[in-house]
C-alpha positions in Angstrom: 17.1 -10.3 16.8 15.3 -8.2 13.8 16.3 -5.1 13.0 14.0 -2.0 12.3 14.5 1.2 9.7 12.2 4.0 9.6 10.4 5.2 6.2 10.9 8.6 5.6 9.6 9.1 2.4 11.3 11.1 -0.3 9.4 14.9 0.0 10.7 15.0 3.4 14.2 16.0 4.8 15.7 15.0 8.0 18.8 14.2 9.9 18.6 10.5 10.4 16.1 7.7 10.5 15.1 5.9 13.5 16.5 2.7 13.4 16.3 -0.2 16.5 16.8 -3.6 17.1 13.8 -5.8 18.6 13.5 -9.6 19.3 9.2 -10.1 18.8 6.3 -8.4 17.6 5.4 -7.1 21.5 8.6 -5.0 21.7 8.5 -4.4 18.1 4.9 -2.4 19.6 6.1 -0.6 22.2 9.4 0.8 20.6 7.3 2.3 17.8 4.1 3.0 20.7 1.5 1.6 18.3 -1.4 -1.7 18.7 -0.7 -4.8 17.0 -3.9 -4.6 15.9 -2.6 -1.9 14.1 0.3 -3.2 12.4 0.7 -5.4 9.3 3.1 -7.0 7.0 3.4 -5.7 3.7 5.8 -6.5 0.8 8.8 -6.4 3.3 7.7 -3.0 5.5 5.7 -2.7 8.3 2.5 -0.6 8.1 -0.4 0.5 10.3 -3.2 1.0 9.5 -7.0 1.7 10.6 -10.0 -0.2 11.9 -11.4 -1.0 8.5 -8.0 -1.4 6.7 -8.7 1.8 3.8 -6.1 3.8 5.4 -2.3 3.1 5.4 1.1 4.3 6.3 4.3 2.8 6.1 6.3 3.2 9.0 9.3 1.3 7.8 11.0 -1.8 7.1 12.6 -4.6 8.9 15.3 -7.3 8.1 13.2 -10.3 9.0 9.2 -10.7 8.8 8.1 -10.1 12.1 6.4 -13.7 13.8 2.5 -13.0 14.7 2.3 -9.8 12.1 -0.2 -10.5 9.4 0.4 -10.1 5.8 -1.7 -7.5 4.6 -3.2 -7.2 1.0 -3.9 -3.8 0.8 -8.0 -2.5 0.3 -9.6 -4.1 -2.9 -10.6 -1.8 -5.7 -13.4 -2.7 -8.6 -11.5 -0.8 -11.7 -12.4 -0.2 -15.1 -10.3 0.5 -18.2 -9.7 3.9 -19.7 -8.1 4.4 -23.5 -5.3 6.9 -22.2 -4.0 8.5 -19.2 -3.3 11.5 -21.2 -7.0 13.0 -22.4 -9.0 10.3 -21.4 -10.6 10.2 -25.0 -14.1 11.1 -22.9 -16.3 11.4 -26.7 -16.3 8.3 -27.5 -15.4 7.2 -24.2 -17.1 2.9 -23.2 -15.8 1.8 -20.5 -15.3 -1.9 -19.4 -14.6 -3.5 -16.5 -11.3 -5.5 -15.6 -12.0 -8.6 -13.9 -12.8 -8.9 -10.3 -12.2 -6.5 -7.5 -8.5 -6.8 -6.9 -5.8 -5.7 -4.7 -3.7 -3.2 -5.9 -0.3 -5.4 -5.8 3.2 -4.4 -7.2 3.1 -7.6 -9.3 -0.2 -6.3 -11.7 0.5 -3.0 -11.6 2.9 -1.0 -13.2 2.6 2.3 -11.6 -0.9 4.2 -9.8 -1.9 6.8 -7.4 -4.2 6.7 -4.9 -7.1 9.9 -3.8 -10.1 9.2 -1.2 -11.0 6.1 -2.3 -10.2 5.8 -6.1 -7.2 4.7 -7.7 -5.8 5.3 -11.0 -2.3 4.0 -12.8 -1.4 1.6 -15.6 -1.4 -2.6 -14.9 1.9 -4.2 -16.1 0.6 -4.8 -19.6 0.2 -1.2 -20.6 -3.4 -1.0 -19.6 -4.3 2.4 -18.2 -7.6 1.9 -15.6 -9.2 4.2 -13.2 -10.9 2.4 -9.5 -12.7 2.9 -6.8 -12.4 1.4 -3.1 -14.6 -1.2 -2.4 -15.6 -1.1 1.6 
């Protein structure tokens, strides 16, 4: 038996969460009336997403990982490096690219925000970078 707690997140008010108890992943699916196609594993919540995986939403979070739910790794960004969140320093501005494409993971990154398909935020080491989705 797993148990299931809705995300609500934090801008919106409301009585109570939905919260259920499921044995698999099939009536993990119909309690919440979503595909398993849909659905993936993410750092301990459950999230669906669409067809080519750039869109997201948590819908909550369970006790247990969820048997025949894939992990998912989130859409892979190429990002580059800014000098400053705050300004941007565009004169004399040269940007350079960080690495690979990467996922954007909770253990490289300190903090970002999402828009369309670009990223921004600050990696763990204090580097401040700016992205774009990579399809």
């Amino acid at each position: 038996m797993n148990k299931f707690t809705q995300h609500i997140p934090n801008f919106v008010e409301t009585e109570t969460r939905n919260v259920f108890h499921f044995t698999d992943l099939n009536q993990l699916c119909i309690k919440l009336g979503k595909a398993p196609d849909n659905l993936v594993y993410s750092d301990g919540s459950i999230l669906e997403i669409n067809q080519d995986e750039t869109w997201w939403w948590c819908l909550g979070r369970t006790e247990s990982r969820v048997k025949g739910l894939r992990e998912w790794k989130g859409p892979r960004y190429l990002v580059t490096r800014i000098q400053s969140m705050h300004g941007w320093g565009l004169k004399d501005y040269q940007p350079e690219k960080i690495g690979e494409p990467f996922e954007i993971r909770k253990s490289v990154i300190g903090w970002y925000s999402s828009y369309e398909d670009g990223v921004i935020g600050t990696l763990e080491d204090g580097t401040d970078f700016i992205g774009h989705m990579i399809t």
